[in-house]
C-alpha positions, 0 to 999 in steps of 0.5 A: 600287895603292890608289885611290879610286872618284870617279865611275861610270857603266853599270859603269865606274869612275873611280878616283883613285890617287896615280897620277893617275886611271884608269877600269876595272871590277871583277873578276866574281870580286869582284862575285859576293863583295860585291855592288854597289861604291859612290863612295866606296869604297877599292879595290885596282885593278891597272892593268895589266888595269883591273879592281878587285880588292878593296874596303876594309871601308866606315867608313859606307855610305848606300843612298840616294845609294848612297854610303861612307865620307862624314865628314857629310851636308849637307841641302839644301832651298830657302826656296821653289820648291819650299818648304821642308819641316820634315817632308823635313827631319827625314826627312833628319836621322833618316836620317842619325842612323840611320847614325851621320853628322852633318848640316848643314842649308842653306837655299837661295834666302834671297833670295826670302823675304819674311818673315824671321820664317820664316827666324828660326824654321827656325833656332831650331827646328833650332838648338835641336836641335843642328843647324847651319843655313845660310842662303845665296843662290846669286847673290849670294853670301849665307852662301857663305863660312861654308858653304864652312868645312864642307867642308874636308878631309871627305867630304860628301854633299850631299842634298835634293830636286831643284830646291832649287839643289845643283848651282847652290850647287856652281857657285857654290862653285866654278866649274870644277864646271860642274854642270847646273842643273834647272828648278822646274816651277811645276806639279809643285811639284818639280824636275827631275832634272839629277844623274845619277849620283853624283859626288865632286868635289874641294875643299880636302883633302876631297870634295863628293858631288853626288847626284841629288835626289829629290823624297821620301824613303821611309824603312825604318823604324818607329815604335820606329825614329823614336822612337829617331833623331828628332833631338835626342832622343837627348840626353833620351831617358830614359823610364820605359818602354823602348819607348816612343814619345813620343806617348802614354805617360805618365812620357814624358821627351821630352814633358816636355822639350816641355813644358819649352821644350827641345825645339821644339813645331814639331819635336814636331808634325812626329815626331807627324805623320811617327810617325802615317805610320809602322808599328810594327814588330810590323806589317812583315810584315802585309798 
């Protein structure tokens, strides 16, 4: 019977099967063969013994949140508490790109911000490079309705950091979530961690993934790898030199299109700074 997993925890999966809903684990035989099983993934699950036979080839896979076969990821960060980050953000965006999944931003707690100048310039820089971005406010209902559009009928995992309101734009979404919501702690500058485990949770033909937040996002990459998936420049990457990194190269295609105004200056100064960060990929296995 094929099925998919939904939900799991301590090695017990929830499967969804057009048989209704059923909890087993997987066959010792098929972990030795393939590993770890994801949310997300398509099984063949004999439910007369309970256990998972076989897992269907993975259409994409994410190692953090440990997830498959999502449609787009939807970046989530707050306005304030914690603040918002263009570098998490483009931490974020780069990640996706290097596994060939669309994203979406969506800034959260809207109704705190005081200065709707800030507002106006997270959306043009990000706008400009191709990124739909969302403003909403959990209490009040603000933006809610556009955002609710992108979930229909795909499979979207939700990423950001924890304390950014995941859970409380889930329950506001939807009330039969019933999602836990965290704390900011004004000390720590972050959130604390209310998602546990990763979970689908069915909506309009599709699923949303709520995923446990984090408060960083450590990347496996190098420069080449930035240059190459840093968003938006995919469209003007075409330097003289193939191995270039955009910083500082001369015949650079991605600079001059900064020059030009195409590609935003804030965006420009947050891949110099998260390059500067980073190794070059000569440099993996020096100590």
């Amino acid at each position: 019977m094929r099925g998919q997993i939904i939900g799991s925890s301590c090695g017990v999966f929830k499967i969804l099967t057009d048989n209704g809903t059923f909890e087993g684990k997987a066959r010792g035989t098929l972990k030795a063969k393939i590993g770890r099983l994801y949310v997300g993934d398509f099984v063949e699950f004999n439910e007369v013994d309970s256990v998972i036979e076989s897992v269907e080839e993975r259409k994409s896979f994410l190692k953090r949140p440990p997830i498959s076969n999502i449609d787009q990821i939807v970046v989530i960060l707050s306005y304030i508490k914690p603040e918002f980050s263009y570098e998490l953000v483009f931490k974020y965006l780069t990640y996706a790109n290097m596994n060939g999944i669309k994203a979406s931003l969506v800034v959260t707690k809207v109704d705190l911000c005081e200065n709707k100048a800030d507002l106006d310039e997270i959306e043009d820089t990000f706008e400009r490079l191709g990124i739909k971005t969302y403003f909403v406010c959990n209490k009040t209902g603000e933006g809610l309705k556009e955002v609710k559009e992108i979930f229909k009928g795909k499979i979207t995992c939700l990423m950001g950091q924890s304390g950014v309101g995941k859970s409380s734009l889930l329950n506001a979404i939807n009330d039969n979530y019933k999602r836990n919501i965290g704390e900011y702690s004004k000390a720590l500058g972050r959130g604390k961690h209310e998602t546990k485990e990763v979970i689908l949770l069915p909506f309009e033909g599709g699923y949303i993934a709520d995923t446990p937040g984090f408060s960083s996002l450590e990347l496996d990459l190098y420069k080449e790898d930035l240059a190459q998936y840093f968003p938006g420049f995919d469209e003007y990457n075409k330097c003289f030199f193939s191995n270039c990194l955009h910083v500082s190269e001369k015949k650079c295609a991605i600079k001059d299109k900064v020059d030009a105004g195409l590609i935003p200056k804030k965006a420009y100064e947050t891949y110099l700074f998260l390059s500067n960060n980073l190794l070059p990929r000569n440099q993996r296995f020096s100590k």
